[in-house]
C-alpha positions in Angstrom: -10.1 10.9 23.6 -8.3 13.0 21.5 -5.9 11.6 19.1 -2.5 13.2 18.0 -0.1 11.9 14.8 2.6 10.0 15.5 5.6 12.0 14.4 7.1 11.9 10.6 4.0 10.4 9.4 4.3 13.1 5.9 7.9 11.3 5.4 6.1 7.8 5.3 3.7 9.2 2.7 6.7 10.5 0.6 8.2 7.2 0.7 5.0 5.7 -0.8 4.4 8.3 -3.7 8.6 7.8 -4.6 7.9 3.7 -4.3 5.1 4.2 -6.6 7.0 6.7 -8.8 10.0 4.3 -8.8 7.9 1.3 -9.5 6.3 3.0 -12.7 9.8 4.2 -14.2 11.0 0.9 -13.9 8.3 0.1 -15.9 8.4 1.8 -18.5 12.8 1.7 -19.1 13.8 -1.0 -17.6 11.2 -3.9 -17.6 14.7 -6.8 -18.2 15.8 -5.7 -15.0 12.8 -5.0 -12.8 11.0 -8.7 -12.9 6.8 -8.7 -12.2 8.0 -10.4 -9.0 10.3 -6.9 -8.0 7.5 -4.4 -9.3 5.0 -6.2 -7.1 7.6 -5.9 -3.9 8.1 -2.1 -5.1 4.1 -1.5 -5.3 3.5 -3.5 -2.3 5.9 -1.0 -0.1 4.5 2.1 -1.8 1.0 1.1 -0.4 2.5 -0.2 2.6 4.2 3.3 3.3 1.1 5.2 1.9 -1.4 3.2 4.3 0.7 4.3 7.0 2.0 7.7 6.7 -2.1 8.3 6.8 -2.6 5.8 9.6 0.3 7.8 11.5 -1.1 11.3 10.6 -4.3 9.8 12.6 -2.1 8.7 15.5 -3.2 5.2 14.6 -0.9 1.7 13.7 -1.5 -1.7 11.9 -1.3 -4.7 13.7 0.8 -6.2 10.7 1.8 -4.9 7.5 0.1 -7.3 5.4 -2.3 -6.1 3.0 -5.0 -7.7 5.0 -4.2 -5.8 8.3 -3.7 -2.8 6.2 -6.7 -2.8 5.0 -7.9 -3.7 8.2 -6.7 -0.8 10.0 -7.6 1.4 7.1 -11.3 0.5 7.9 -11.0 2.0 11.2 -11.2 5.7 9.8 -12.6 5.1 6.3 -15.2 3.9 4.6 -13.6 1.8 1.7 -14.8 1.1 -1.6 -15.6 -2.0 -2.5 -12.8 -2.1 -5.3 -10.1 -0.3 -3.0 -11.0 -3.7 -0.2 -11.2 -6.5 -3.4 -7.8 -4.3 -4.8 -5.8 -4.9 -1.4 -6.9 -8.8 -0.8 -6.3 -9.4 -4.2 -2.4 -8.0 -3.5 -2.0 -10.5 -0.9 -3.0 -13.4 -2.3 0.4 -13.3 -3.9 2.2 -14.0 -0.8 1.7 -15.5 2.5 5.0 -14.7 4.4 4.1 -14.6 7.9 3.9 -18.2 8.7 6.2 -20.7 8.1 3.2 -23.2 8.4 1.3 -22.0 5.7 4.2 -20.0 3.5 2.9 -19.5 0.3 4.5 -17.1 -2.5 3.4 -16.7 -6.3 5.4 -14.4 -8.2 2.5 -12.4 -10.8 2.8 -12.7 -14.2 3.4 -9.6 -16.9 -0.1 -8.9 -17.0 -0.7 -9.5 -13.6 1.8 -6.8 -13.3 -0.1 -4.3 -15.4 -3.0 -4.6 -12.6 -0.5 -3.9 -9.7 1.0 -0.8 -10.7 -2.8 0.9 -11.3 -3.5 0.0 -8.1 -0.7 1.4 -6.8 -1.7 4.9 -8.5 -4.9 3.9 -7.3 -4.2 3.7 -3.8 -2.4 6.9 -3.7 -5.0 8.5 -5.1 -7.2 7.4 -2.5 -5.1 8.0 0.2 -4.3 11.6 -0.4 -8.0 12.5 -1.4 -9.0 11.2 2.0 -5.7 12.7 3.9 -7.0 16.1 2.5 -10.7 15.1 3.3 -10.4 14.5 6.8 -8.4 16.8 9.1 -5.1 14.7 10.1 -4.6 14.8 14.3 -2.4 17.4 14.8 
């Protein structure tokens, strides 16, 4: 079966890498205004993006758009290091959004916030060295 990307997949991987780039700035200049709580959210969509604008250049889709099923779908083409899988589960034990039965948020602390952002660089890092690895579906 051959596979073929789903369309605008590069924009989703700009997206991520401007996330990421946004999330750092904000960082650095304005840490009153941009909580731990908004840096995660930033970071979180940067991955989210990243994971799929690679997903989509392999004509491919999460189920869901948690971390989890991110990583999930992630394993489908790669072979993940054991930090990048302990990285992305660690990411969503800050939030449990998807059902109202078990709803469960925890807003991370400053430090907390520290580890976030270097896996968001991380991830990106990841992602493109694989993207460039492995021949996207045309």
């Amino acid at each position: 079966m051959m596979t073929v990307a789903i369309t605008d997949w590069r924009k989703y991987l700009k997206d991520g890498e401007l996330y990421l780039q946004t999330a750092l700035g904000a960082a650095k200049r304005r840490s009153e205004v941009f909580t731990p709580e908004i840096l995660y959210n930033i970071v979180a969509m940067a991955i989210e993006k990243l994971i799929m604008g690679f997903l989509m250049s392999r004509g491919d889709l999460a189920e869901n758009h948690t971390m989890g099923d991110l990583l999930f779908a992630l394993k489908r083409h790669l072979e993940l290091p054991e930090k990048i899988t302990g990285d992305l589960l660690y990411l969503d034990s800050f939030q449990e959004i998807c059902d109202l039965d078990t709803y469960n948020r925890r807003p991370p602390t400053p430090e907390e916030t520290r580890r976030i952002l270097s896996i968001g660089q991380e991830m990106q890092t990841f992602i493109t060295a694989n993207l460039h690895k492995c021949q996207p579906a045309a």
